[in-house]
C-alpha positions as CSV (number, residue, x, y, z in Angstrom):
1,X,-18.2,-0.9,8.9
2,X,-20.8,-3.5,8.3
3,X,-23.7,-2.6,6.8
4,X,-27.1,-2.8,7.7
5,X,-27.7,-6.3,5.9
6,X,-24.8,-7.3,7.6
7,X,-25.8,-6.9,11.1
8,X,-29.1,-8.4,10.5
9,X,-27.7,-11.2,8.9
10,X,-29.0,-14.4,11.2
11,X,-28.4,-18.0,11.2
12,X,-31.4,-19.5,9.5
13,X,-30.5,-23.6,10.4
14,X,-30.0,-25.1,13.6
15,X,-26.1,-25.7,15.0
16,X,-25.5,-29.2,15.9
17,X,-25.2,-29.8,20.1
18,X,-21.5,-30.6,19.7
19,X,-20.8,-27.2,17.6
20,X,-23.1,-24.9,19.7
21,X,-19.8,-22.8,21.5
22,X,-18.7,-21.9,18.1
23,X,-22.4,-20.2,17.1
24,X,-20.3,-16.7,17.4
25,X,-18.2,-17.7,14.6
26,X,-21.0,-19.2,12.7
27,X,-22.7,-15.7,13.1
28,X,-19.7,-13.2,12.0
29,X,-19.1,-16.0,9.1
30,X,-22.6,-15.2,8.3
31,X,-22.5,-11.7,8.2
32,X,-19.5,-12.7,5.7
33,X,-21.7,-14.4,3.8
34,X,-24.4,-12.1,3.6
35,X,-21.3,-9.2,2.2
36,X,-20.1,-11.0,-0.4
37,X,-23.5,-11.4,-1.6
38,X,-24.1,-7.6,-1.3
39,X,-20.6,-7.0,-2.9
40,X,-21.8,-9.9,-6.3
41,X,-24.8,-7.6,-6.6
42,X,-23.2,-4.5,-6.9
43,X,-20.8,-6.0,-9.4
44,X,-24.0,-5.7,-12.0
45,X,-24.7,-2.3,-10.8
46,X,-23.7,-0.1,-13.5
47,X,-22.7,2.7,-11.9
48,X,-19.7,0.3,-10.5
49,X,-19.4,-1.3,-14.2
50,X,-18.6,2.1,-15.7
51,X,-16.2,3.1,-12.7
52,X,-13.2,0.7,-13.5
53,X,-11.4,1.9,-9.4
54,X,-14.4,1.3,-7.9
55,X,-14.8,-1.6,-10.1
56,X,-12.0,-3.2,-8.8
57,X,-12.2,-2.9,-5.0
58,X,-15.8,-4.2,-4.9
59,X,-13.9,-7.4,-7.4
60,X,-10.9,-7.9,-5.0
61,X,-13.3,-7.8,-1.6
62,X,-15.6,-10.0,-3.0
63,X,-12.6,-12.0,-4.4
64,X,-11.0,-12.2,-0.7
65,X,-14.6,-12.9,1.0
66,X,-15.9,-16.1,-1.7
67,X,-13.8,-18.7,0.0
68,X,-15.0,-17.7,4.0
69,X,-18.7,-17.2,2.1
70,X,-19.0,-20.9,0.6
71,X,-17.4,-22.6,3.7
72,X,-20.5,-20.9,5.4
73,X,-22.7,-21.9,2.9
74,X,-21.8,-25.2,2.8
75,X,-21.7,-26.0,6.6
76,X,-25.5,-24.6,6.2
77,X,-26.2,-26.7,3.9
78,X,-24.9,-29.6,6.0
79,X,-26.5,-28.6,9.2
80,X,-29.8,-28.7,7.6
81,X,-29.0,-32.2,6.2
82,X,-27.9,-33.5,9.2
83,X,-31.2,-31.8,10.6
84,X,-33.7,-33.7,8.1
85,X,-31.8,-37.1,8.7
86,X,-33.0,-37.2,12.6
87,X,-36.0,-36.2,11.5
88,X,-36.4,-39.1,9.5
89,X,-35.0,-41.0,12.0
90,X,-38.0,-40.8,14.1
91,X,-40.1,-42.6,11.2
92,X,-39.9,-46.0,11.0
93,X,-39.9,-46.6,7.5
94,X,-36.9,-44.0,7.0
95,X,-35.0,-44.7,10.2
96,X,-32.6,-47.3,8.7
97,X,-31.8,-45.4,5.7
98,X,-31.5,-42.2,7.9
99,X,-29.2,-43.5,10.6
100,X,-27.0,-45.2,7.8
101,X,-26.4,-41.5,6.7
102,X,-25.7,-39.9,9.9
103,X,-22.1,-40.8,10.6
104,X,-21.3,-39.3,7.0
105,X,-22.5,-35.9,7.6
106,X,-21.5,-35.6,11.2
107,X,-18.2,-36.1,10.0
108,X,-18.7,-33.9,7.0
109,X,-19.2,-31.0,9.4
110,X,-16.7,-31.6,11.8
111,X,-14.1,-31.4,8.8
112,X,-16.4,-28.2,7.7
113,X,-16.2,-26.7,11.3
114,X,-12.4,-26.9,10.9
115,X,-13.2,-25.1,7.7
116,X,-14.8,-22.3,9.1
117,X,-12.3,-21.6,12.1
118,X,-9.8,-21.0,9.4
119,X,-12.0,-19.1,7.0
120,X,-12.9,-17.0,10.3
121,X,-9.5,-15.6,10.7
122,X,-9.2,-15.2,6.6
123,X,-12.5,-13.2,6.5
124,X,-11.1,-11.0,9.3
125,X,-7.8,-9.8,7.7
126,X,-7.6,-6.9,5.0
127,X,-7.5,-6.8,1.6
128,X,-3.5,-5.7,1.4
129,X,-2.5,-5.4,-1.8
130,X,1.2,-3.2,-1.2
131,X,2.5,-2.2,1.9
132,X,5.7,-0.5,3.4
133,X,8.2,-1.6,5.5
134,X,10.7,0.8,7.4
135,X,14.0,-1.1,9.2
136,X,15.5,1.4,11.4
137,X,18.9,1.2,13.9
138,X,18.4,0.9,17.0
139,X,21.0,0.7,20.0
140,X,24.3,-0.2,19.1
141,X,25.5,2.5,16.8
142,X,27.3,1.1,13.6
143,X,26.7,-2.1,14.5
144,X,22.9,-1.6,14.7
145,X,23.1,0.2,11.3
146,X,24.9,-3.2,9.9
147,X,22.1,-5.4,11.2
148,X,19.1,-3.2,9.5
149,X,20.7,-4.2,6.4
150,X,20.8,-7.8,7.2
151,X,17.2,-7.6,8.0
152,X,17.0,-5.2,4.7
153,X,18.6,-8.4,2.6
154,X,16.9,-11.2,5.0
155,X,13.5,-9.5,3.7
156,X,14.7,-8.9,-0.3
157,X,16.1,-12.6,-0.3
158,X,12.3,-13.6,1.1
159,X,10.7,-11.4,-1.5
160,X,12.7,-12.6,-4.6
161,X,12.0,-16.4,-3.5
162,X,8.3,-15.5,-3.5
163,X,8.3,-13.2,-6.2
164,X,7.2,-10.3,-4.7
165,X,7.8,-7.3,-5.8
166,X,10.5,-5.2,-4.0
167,X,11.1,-1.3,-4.3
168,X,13.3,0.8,-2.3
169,X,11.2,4.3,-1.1
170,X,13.9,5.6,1.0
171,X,17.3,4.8,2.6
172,X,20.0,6.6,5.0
173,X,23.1,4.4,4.9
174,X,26.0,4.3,7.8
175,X,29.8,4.9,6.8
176,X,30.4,1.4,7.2
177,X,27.9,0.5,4.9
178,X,24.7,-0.5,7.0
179,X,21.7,1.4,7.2
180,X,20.5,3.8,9.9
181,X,17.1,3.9,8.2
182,X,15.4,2.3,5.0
183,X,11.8,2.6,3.7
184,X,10.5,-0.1,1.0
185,X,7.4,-1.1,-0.7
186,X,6.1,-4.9,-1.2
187,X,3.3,-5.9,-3.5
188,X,2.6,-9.9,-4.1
189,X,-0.1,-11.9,-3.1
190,X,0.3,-13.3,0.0
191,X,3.1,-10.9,0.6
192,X,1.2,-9.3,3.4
193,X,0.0,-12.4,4.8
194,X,3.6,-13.9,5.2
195,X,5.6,-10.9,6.8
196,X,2.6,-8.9,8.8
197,X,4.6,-10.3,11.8
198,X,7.6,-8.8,11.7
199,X,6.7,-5.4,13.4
200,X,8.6,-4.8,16.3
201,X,12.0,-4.9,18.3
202,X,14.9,-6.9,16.3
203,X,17.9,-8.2,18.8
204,X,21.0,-9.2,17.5
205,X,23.7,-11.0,19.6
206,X,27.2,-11.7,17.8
207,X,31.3,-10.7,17.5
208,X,31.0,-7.3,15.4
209,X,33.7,-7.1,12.3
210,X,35.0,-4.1,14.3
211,X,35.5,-6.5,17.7
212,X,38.9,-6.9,18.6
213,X,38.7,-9.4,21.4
214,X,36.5,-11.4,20.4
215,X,33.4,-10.3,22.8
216,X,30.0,-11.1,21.5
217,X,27.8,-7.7,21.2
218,X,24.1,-7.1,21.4
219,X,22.4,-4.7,18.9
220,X,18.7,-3.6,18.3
221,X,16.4,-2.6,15.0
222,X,13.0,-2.3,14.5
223,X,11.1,-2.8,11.9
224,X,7.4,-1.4,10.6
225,X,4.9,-3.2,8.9
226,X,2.7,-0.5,7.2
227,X,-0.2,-1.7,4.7
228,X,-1.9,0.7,2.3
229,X,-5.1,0.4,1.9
230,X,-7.5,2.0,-0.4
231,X,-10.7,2.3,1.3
232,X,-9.5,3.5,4.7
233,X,-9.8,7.2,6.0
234,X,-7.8,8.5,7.7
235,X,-8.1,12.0,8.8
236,X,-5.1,14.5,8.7
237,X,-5.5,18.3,9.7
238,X,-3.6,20.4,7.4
239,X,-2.2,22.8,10.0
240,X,-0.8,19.6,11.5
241,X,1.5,19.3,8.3
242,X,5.0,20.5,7.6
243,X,5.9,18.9,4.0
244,X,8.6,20.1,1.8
245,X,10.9,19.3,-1.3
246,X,14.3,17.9,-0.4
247,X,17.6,16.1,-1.7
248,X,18.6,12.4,-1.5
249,X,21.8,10.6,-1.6
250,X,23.8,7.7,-2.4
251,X,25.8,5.6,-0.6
252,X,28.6,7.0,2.0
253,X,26.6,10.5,1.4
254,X,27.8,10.5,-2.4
255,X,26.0,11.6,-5.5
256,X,23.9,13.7,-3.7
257,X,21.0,14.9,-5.8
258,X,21.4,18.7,-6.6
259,X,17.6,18.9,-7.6
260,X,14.9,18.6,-4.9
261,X,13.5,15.4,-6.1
262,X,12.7,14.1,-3.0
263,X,9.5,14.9,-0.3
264,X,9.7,14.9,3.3
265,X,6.3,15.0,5.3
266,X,6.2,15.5,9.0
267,X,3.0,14.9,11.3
268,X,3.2,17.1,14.2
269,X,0.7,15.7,16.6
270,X,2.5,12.2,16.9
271,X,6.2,13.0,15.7
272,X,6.0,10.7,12.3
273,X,8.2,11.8,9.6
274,X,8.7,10.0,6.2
275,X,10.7,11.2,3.3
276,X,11.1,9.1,-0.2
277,X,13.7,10.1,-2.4
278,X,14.0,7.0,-4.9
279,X,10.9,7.6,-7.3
280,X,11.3,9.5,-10.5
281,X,9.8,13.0,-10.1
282,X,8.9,15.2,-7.1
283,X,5.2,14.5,-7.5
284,X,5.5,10.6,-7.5
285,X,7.7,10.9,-4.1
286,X,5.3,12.9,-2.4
287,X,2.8,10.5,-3.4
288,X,4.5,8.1,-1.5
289,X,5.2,10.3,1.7
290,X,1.9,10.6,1.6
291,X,0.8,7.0,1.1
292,X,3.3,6.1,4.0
293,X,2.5,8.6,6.0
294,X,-1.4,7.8,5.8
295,X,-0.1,3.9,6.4
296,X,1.8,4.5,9.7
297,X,-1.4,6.4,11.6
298,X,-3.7,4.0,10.2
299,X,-1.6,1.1,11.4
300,X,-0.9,3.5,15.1
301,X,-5.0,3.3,15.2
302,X,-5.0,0.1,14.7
303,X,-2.7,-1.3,17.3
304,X,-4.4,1.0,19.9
305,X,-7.7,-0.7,18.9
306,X,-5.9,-4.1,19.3
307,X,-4.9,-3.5,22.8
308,X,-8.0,-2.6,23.7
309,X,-9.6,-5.6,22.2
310,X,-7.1,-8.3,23.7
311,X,-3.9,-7.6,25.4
312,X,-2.6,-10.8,23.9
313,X,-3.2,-10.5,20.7
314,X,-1.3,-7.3,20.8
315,X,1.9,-8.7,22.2
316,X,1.6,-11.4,19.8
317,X,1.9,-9.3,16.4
318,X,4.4,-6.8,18.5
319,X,3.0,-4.2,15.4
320,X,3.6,-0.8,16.3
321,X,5.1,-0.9,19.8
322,X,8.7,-0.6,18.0
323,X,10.1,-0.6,22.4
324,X,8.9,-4.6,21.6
325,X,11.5,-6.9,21.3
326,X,10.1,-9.9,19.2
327,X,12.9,-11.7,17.8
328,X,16.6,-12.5,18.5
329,X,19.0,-13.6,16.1
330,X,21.9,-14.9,18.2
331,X,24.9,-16.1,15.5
332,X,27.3,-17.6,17.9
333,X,24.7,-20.4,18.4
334,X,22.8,-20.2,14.5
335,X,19.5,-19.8,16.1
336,X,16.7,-16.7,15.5
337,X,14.6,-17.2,18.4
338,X,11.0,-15.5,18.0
339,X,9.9,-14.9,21.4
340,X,6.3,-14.7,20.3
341,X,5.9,-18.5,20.2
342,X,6.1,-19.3,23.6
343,X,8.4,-17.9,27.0
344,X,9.7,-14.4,26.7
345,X,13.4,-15.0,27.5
346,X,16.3,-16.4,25.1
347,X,16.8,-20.1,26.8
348,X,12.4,-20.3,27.5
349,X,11.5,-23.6,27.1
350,X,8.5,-22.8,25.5
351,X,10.1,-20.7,23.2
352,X,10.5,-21.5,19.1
353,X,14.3,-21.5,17.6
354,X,14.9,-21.7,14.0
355,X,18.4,-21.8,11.8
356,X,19.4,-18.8,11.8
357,X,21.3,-19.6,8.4
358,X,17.9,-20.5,6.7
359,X,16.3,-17.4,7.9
360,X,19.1,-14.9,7.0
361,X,19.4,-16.3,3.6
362,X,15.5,-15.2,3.3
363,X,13.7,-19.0,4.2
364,X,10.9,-17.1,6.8
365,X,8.0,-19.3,5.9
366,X,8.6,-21.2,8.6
367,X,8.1,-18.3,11.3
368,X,5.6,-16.7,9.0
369,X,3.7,-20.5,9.7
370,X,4.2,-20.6,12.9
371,X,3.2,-16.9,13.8
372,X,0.0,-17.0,11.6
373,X,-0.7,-20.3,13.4
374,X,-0.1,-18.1,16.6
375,X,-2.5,-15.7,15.7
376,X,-5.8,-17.9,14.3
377,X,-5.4,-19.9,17.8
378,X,-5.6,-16.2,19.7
379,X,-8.6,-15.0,17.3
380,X,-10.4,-17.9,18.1
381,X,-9.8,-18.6,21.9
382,X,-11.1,-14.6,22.0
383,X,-14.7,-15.4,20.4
C-alpha cells in the first residue's frame, strides 16, 4: 500500500502543453519517486542495518524502483529548464540565447516522456525474485500428458539458455512418459519478467505417435504462473487446512519412496491442492507446499482484482483463468500462434504466428517481447 508520503507526493514543475494527458503517469511516477526516496532513507536506519531480511527487501525495492525514480527526476529537471528558457524568452536580451535552446530540450523530453511510459509499467510490476510454474494435462488423455512435457522441456530449454535456475517441486508422469501434472521453481533475474505470460490454456494440434491413420489431434494443458513474494499476506484459516505427509515416485510409478518425505496441502474453501515430493527432508517440502500454496491464492486475488480493474488487461495475461486458451502450437504447419496478439481464432489476421521449431527448442523471447509489449500498451491506454 502506499504510504502516506506517497499519496501526498505532488508534481512541483509545470508539464509542457504537448505532455499535459500523460500528467497521471507523471503523478504515480512521482509517488515512485518519492518511495524510493523513503526506501534510501531507511537503508541508514539501523534497525534495518542490523536486520540482514529486512535489509535486503528494502535493498531490492529500492534496487527495482532507482531506474523509474531518476527517469522522473530527470524529466523534472527538464520541465523546469524548458520552463525558465520561455521565460527568458520574453526578455529581450536573453530571447536569442533562449530560443536557440528550446528545440534541444523539447526534444530532450519527448525522448524522456518515452522514458517514463516505459519506467511506468517497470515501476508497476513486482519485485519476483522465484516463482512456480505448474503444467497440467488437459483434454486429450495421453496425448495431453505428452504435450505438458513438451511445454515442461520448451520451458527448461528457455531457462538453461537464460540461465535461470530450474528445480523440479513435483511431478505425476503418464505410462507413456508425459506428464499429467508437474510443479517447478524458477529463480533468475528477468525470469519472471520473460515467462509471466504464459498462464493459461495450451492447444496443441498434430498426428499423435499412437495415430494410426494419420488424423491430426487436438490436445489441451494449462499452465500456472505463481510468483512468491515476500512481503505479501495472505491470509489462511487453519480449519480451512487439511495437510499431511505422503510418498512420491519415479517414473512409470517406480521407486516409490517408502518414507513419507513428501507434503500434500489442500485448501478447502477454493479446491487448491499442492504436494512437493522432490526436496530433501519432510520439513523443506512442506515449506514449499506452503510457499506454493500461499503463491496460487495470492495470484487467484490478483487476477480477480485485474478483472475488475480492466477486462482487457485480464484476457491479455490469460493468468489464472486456466478455461483460457492463449496459445496454439499447431505442428503440421510449424507455427505457435498466441492468440493474445491480435484476433482470437487460428487463421485471425490480426493474429501473431511464430516457428514453432524455435519455440519448442526454448527460443520464447520473441513472444515474451511481443506479449510484454502487449501489456505496457494496455497499462498505458488504461491511465
Amino acid at each position: 500500500m502506499p504510504t502516506e508520503t506517497q499519496e501526498n507526493a505532488q508534481l512541483d514543475f509545470d508539464v509542457p502543453e504537448r505532455h499535459a494527458a500523460w500528467k497521471p503517469l507523471l503523478a504515480k511516477l512521482a509517488r515512485t519517486a518519492q518511495r524510493h526516496a523513503d526506501l534510501q532513507e531507511r537503508m541508514n536506519d539501523p534497525d534495518v542495518l542490523n536486520d540482514p531480511g529486512q535489509l535486503m527487501k528494502v535493498s531490492r525495492e529500492s534496487g527495482q524502483l532507482a531506474g523509474p525514480a531518476e527517469t522522473f527526476r530527470s524529466y523534472a529537471a527538464a520541465a523546469n529548464e524548458l520552463a525558465d528558457l520561455r521565460e527568458m524568452a520574453g526578455d529581450p536580451e536573453m530571447a536569442e540565447m533562449a530560443e536557440a535552446d528550446l528545440p534541444r530540450v523539447e526534444q530532450q523530453l519527448d525522448a524522456l516522456m518515452e522514458q517514463a511510459k516505459a519506467a511506468f509499467v517497470e515501476a508497476d510490476e513486482p519485485a519476483v525474485g522465484r516463482f512456480f510454474m505448474e503444467i497440467r494435462a488437459g483434454t486429450g488423455g495421453e496425448e495431453a500428458a505428452l504435450f505438458a512435457r513438451d511445454l515442461f522441456e520448451m520451458y527448461r530449454k528457455f531457462a538453461e539458455i537464460k540461465g535461470f535456475k530450474f528445480s523440479v517441486d513435483d511431478f505425476s508422469d503418464s505410462e507413456r512418459g508425459g506428464f499429467k501434472e508437474v510443479v517447478v521453481s524458477l529463480q533468475g533475474d528477468e525470469a519472471y519478467k520473460r515467462l509471466r505470460y504464459e498462464g493459461g490454456g495450451h492447444r496443441v494440434q498434430r498426428v499423435p505417435e499412437t495415430e494410426t491413420q494419420g488424423r491430426i489431434h487436438t490436445s489441451a494443458a494449462t499452465v500456472a504462473v505463481l510468483p512468491e513474494l515476500d512481503d505479501v499476506e495472505v491470509t489462511i484459516e487453519a480449519k480451512d487446512i487439511e495437510e499431511g505427509g505422503c510418498r512420491g515416485g519415479g517414473p512409470g510409478g517406480q521407486n516409490v519412496n517408502k518414507v513419507e518425505t513428501g507434503w500434500r496441502i489442500t485448501h478447502k474453501p477454493s479446491g487448491l491442492q499442492f504436494k512437493i515430493t522432490e526436496q530433501k527432508s519432510q520439513a523443506q517440502n512442506k515449506e514449499r507446499a506452503w510457499a506454493l500454496l500461499r503463491a496460487a491464492l495470492y495470484e487467484r486475488e490478483r487476477s480477480q482484482q485485474l478483472a475488475e480493474q480492466s477486462a482487457s488487461r485480464k484476457a491479455m495475461m490469460g493468468s489464472g483463468d486456466r478455461s483460457q486458451r492463449v496459445r496454439t502450437y499447431n505442428f503440421p504447419q510449424n507455427r505457435c500462434t498466441d492468440h493474445r496478439l491480435g484476433g482470437s481464432g487460428d487463421d485471425d489476421a490480426g493474429t501473431k504466428n511464430f516457428p514453432l521449431e524455435k519455440v519448442m527448442n526454448g527460443d520464447l523471447d520473441p513472444l515474451a517481447d511481443a506479449l510484454s509489449e502487449l501489456d505496457r500498451q494496455q497499462r498505458l491506454a488504461e491511465l
